[in-house]
ZAMARGU-4260 file (C-alpha; in steps of 0.2 Angstrom, whole numbers, plus 5000, padded with zeros to 4 digits):
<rodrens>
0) 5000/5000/5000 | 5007/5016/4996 | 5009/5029/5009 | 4997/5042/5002 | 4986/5029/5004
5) 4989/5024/5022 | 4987/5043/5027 | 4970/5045/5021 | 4965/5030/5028 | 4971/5034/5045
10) 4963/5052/5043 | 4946/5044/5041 | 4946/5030/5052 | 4945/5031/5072 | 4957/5028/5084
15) 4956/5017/5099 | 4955/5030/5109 | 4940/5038/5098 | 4933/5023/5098 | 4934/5022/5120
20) 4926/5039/5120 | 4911/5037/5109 | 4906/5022/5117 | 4909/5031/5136 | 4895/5042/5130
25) 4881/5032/5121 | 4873/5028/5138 | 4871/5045/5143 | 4862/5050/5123 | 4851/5037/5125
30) 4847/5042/5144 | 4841/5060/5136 | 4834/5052/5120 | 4823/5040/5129 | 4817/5056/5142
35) 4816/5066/5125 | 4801/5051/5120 | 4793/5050/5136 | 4790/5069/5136 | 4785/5070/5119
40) 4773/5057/5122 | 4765/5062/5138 | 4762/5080/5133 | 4753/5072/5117 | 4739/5061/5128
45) 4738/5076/5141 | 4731/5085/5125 | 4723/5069/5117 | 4715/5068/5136 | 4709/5085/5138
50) 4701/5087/5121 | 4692/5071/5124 | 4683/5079/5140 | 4678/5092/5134 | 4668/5083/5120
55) 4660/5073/5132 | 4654/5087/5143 | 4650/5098/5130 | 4641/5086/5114 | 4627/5089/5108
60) 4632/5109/5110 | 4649/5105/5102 | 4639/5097/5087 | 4629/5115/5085 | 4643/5125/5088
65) 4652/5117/5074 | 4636/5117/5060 | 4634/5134/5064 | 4653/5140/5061 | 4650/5130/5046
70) 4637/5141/5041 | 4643/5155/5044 | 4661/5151/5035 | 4650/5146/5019 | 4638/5163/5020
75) 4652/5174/5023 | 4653/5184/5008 | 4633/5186/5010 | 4630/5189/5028 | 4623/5207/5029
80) 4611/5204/5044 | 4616/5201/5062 | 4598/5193/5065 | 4600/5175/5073 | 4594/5163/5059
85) 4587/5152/5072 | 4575/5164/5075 | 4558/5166/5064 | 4556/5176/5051 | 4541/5188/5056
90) 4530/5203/5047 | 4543/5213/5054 | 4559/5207/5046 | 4549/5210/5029 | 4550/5225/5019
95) 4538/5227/5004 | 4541/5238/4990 | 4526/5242/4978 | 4525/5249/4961 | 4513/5259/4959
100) 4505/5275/4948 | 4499/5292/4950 | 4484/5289/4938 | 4480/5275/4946 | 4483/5277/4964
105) 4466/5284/4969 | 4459/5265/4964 | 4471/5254/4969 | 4477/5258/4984 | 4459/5249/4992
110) 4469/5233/4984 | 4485/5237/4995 | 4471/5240/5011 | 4465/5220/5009 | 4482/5215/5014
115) 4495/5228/5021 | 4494/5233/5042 | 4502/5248/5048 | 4506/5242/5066 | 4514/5227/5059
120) 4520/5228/5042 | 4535/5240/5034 | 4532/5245/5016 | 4535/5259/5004 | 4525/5264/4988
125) 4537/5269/4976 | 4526/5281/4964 | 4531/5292/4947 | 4521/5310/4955 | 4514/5317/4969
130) 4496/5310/4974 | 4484/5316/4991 | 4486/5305/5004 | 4475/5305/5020 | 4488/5299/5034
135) 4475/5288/5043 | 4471/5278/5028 | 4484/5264/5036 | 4493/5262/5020 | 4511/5261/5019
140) 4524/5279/5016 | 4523/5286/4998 | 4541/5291/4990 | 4543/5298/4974 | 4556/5287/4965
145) 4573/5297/4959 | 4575/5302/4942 | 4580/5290/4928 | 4579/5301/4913 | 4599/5297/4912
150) 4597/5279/4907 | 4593/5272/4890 | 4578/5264/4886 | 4577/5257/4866 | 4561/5246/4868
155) 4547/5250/4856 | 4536/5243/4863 | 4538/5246/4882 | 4538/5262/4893 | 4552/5267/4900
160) 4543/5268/4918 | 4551/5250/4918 | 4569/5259/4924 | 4560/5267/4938 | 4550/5253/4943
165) 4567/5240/4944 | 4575/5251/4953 | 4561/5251/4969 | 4573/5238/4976 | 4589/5249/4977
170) 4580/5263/4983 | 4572/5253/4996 | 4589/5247/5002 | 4596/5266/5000 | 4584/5268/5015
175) 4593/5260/5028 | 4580/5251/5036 | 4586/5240/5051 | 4582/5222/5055 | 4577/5218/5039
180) 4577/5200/5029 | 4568/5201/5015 | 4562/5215/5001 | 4546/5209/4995 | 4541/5218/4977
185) 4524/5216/4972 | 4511/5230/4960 | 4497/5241/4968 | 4486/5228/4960 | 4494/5215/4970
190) 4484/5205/4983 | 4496/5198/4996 | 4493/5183/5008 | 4508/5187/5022 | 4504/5171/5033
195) 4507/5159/5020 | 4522/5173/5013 | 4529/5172/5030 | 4528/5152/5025 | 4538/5152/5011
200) 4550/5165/5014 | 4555/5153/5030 | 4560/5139/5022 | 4576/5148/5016 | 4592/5156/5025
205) 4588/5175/5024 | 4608/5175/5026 | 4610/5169/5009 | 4605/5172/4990 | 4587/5171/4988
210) 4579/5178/4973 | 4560/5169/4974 | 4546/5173/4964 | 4535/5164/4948 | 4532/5162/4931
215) 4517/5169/4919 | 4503/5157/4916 | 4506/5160/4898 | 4518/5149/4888 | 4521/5163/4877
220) 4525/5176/4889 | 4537/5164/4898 | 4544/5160/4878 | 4546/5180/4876 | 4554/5185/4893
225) 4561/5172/4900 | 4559/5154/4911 | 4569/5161/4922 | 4560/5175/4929 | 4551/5179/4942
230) 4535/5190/4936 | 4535/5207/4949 | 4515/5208/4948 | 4513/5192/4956 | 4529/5198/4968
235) 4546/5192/4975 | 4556/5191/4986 | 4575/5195/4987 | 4586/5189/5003 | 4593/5205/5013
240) 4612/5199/5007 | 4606/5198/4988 | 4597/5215/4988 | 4612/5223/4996 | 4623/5215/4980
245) 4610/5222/4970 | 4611/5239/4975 | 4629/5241/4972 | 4629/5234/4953 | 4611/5235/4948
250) 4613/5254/4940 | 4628/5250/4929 | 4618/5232/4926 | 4602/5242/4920 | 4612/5254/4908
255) 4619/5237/4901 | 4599/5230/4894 | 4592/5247/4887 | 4583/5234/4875 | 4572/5225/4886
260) 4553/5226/4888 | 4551/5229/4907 | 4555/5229/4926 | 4556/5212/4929 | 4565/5206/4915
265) 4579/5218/4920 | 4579/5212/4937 | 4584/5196/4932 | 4596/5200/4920 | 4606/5207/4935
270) 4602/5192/4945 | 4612/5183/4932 | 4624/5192/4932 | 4627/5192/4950 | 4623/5169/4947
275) 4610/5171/4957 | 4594/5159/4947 | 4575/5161/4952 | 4569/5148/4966 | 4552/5144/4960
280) 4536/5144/4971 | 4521/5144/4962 | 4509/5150/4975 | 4514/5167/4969 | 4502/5171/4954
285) 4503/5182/4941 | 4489/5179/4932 | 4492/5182/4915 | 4474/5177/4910 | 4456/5185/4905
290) 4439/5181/4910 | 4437/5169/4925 | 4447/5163/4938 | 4437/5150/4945 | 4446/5136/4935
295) 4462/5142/4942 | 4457/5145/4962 | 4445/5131/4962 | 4459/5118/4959 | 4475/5128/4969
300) 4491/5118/4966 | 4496/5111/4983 | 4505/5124/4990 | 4501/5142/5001 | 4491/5153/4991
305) 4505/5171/4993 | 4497/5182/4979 | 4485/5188/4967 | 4487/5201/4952 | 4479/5206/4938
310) 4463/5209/4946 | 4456/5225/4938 | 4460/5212/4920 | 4452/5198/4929 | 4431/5197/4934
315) 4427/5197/4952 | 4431/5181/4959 | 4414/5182/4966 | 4399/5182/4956 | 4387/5197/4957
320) 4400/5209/4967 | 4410/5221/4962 | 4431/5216/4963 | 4434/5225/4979 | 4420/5215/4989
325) 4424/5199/4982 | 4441/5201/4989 | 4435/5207/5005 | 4425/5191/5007 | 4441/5180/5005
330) 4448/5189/5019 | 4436/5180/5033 | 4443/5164/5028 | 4460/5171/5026 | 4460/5176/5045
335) 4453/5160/5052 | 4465/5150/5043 | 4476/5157/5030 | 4485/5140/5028 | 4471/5130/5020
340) 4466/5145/5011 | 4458/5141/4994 | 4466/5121/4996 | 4457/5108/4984 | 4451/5093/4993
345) 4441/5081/4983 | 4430/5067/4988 | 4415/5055/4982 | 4396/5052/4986 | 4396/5034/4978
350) 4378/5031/4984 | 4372/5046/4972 | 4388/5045/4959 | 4394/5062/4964 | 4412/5071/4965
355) 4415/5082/4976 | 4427/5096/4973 | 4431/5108/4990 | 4442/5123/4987 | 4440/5128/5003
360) 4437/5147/5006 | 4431/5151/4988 | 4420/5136/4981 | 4412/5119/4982 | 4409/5110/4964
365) 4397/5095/4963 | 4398/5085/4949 | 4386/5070/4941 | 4398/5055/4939 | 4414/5050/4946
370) 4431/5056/4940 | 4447/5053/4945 | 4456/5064/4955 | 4469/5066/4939 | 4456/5075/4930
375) 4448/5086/4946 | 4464/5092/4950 | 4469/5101/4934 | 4462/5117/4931 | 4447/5118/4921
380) 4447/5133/4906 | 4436/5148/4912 | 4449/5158/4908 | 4457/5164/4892 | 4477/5166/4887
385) 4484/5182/4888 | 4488/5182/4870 | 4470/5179/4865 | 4472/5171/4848 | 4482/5158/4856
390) 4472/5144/4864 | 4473/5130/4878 | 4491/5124/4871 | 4499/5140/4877 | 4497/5140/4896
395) 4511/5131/4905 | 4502/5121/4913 | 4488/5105/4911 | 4471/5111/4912 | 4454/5103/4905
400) 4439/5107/4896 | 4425/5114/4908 | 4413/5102/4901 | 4413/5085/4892 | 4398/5081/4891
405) 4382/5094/4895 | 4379/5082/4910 | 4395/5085/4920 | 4396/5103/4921 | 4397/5106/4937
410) 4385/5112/4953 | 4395/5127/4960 | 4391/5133/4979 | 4402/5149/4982 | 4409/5153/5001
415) 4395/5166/5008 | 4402/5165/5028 | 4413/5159/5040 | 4415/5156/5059 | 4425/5146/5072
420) 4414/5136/5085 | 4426/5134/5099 | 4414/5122/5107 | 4422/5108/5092 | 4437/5119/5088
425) 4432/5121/5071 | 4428/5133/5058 | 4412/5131/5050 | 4410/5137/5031 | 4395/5138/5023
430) 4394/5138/5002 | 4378/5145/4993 | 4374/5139/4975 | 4377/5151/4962 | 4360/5149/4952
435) 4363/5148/4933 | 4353/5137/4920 | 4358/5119/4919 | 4354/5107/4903 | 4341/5095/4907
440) 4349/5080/4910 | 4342/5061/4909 | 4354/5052/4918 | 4346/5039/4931 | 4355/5047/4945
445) 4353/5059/4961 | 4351/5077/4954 | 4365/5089/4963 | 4351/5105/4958 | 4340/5098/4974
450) 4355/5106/4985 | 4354/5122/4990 | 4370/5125/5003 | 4385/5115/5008 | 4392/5116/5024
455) 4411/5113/5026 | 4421/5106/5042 | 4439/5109/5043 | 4451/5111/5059 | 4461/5125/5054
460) 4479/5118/5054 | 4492/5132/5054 | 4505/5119/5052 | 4500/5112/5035 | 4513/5117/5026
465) 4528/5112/5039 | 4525/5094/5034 | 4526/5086/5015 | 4515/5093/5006 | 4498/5084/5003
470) 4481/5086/4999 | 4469/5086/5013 | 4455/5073/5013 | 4436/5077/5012 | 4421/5065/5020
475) 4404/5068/5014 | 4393/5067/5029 | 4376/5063/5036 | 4365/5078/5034 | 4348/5081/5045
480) 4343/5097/5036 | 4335/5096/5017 | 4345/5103/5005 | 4363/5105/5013 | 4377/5094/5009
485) 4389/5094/5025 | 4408/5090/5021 | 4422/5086/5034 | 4440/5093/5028 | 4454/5087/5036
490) 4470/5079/5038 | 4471/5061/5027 | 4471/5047/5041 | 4483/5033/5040 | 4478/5023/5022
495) 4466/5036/5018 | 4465/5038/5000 | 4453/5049/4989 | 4448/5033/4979 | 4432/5034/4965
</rodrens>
């Protein structure tokens, strides 16, 4: 070996000496290593420990705390209101704004007195001039809406009071109103049912986005505007987070569609561009229809009634009143329960080969035969389309003829009155029969023209619409007066089925 090589190898390997110390010290590293482990693991399970107690004592509060941080984490670019969500959403959270008109305003503000309570409710009534107001009238504050000559408006067809009326939601918000949760938008010609609104507006976080409204009746409307929309005469409502959105960018947004036709078509061209899409309830109506409602309220889609509009176009939905009093007559049943308002129940008399047809609070239908409750619940056409050369193919929905056969046009008996009898802790309705001429008919069977009044049963059952929804379940009962049909309105029992 050369002895280059023997010095590098000496230079790299220990010594005896070396050697003797290294091993001296191992005992006293592994000493501090193994105290080094124990301390590491005994802080550890102190933590594991603790952690572990304070679950136990604190669980089910623990579990809250956590889906509520959640919560808050996932709303956090939205939450505008320091309002528990736990708690109710009341009249009080609820701000309306109503479009309304100077020429008009001297008629239809008895609409806005049907539904709208000065002690309870907050609402302003956005209007294009000056009109005389009495301050006892109980309606809500008139404002004039700010000027919008500045924006463009390029729609032939339209009127360009479409800029001012889209903008009632920003000016409402501009107000500064505190504790709010929802802007409710509705037309002076709107008819409002605030329980069941209250309803609605309760299944959803006030917290988050919310834009909630309906579409038209008409197929072609919702083809020209858009699927998407929610129709303002038949109102929505917007979430306090989402309105507050709106303000900011719906100015620039609005000069953006100087093209568009109206109010609420603008409106949801900024709520898409905010990605905000329209959560559908149907119990708002706009009524895009002529002539008669009866087909329509006589067979309500199961769920709250929230709104009405249209109702100068519209006949009275009671015959031989004017419009104002047949709206003041759906207020008794309104009051004592608001929840089953207008809700179709449909039964059979199979000794006399009847269907019975409740709507309850508006009308009872009797009709000879037995049809399926398929057919009964589809609206029957009393009314015409909006665009009156189109024909029944151009709602978007079903509905059915009135009459197939001169036989089966129906008995009707319209709600005359209304009480509550504590004594059984039910409201009793009573339903007069709308004389008109009937063909003569030669079926061998019981004749409904005998029957001059039906009396209605129903608990009133504010919590109809916290469970899935259903249709209630009608009996007809044994009746001791000549000439009265008496109906029990309820919930279905267990294997109750409405069976013809």
């Amino acid at each position: 070996m050369k002895d280059s090589e023997k010095l590098i190898l000496n230079s790299v390997t220990p010594t005896q000496q070396q050697r003797s110390t290294i091993l001296s010290n191992s005992p006293k590293l592994m000493l501090w290593l193994i105290l080094l482990v124990s301390l590491t693991y005994f802080i550890y399970t102190l933590k594991i420990v603790s952690t572990s107690t304070s679950t136990c004592n604190h669980g089910p509060l623990t579990i809250n705390h956590l889906s509520s941080t959640t919560t808050t984490i996932n709303a956090a670019p939205n939450t505008t209101s320091n309002i528990s969500s736990s708690q109710k959403t009341e009249l009080k959270h609820v701000v309306f704004g109503i479009a309304a008109s100077s020429k008009l305003w001297e008629q239809r503000k008895n609409y806005i007195k049907l539904w709208y309570r000065e002690k309870k409710m907050r609402g302003i009534v956005w209007i294009d001039d000056k009109v005389n107001r009495n301050e006892n009238e109980g309606l809500p504050m008139v404002r004039i809406s700010a000027d919008t000559s500045n924006f463009p408006y390029t729609n032939k067809q339209g009127h360009r009071s479409a800029i001012r009326i889209s903008r009632i939601v920003s000016e409402t918000v501009r107000l500064g109103m505190k504790d709010v949760r929802w802007f409710v938008m509705g037309d002076d010609d709107t008819v409002f049912v605030t329980e069941n609104l209250l309803r609605v507006l309760n299944k959803y976080n006030h917290n988050e986005y919310y834009y909630i409204g309906s579409l038209s009746e008409s197929h072609l409307q919702n083809i020209y505007f858009s699927y998407g929309m929610a129709y303002g005469g038949g109102g929505f409502a917007i979430s306090y987070g989402l309105a507050k959105a709106v303000e900011k960018m719906q100015d620039g947004c609005i000069k953006r569609y100087p093209g568009l036709y109206g109010s609420d078509d603008r409106m949801q061209a900024c709520m898409a561009e905010l990605g905000v899409p329209l959560t559908k309830e149907i119990g708002f109506h706009q009524y895009d229809v002529y002539g008669n409602l009866f087909g329509l309220l006589a067979a309500h889609p199961v769920t709250p009634l929230v709104s009405l509009h249209h109702l100068d176009v519209v006949e009275p939905i009671f015959p031989n009143v004017t419009r104002l009093e047949a709206l003041q007559r759906l207020t008794i049943p309104m009051k004592l329960d608001s929840a089953g308002l207008v809700q179709q129940s449909i039964c059979y008399d199979k000794q006399k080969s009847w269907t019975i047809s409740v709507s309850w609070g508006f009308a009872v239908q009797i009709f000879r035969g037995i049809f399926s409750p398929r057919e009964i619940e589809m609206p029957s056409r009393t009314f015409l389309n909006w665009y009156r050369r189109a024909d029944y193919t151009a709602y978007a929905f079903n509905t059915r003829p009135v009459t197939r056969n001169p036989c089966q046009k129906p008995f009707v008996f319209y709600f005359s009155k209304a009480k509550f009898n504590s004594s059984i802790q039910n409201t009793v309705s009573k339903y007069e029969r709308h004389r008109v001429p009937h063909p003569e008919c030669r079926w061998k069977m019981a004749d409904p023209s005998s029957l001059d009044k039906v009396v209605v049963y129903k608990k009133p059952d504010p919590h109809l619409w916290d469970r899935a929804p259903r249709r209630n379940c009608c009996r007809v009962m044994k009746s001791n007066k000549k000439g009265t049909m008496v109906v029990d309105v309820g919930v279905c029992k267990a294997g109750e089925v409405s069976e013809p």
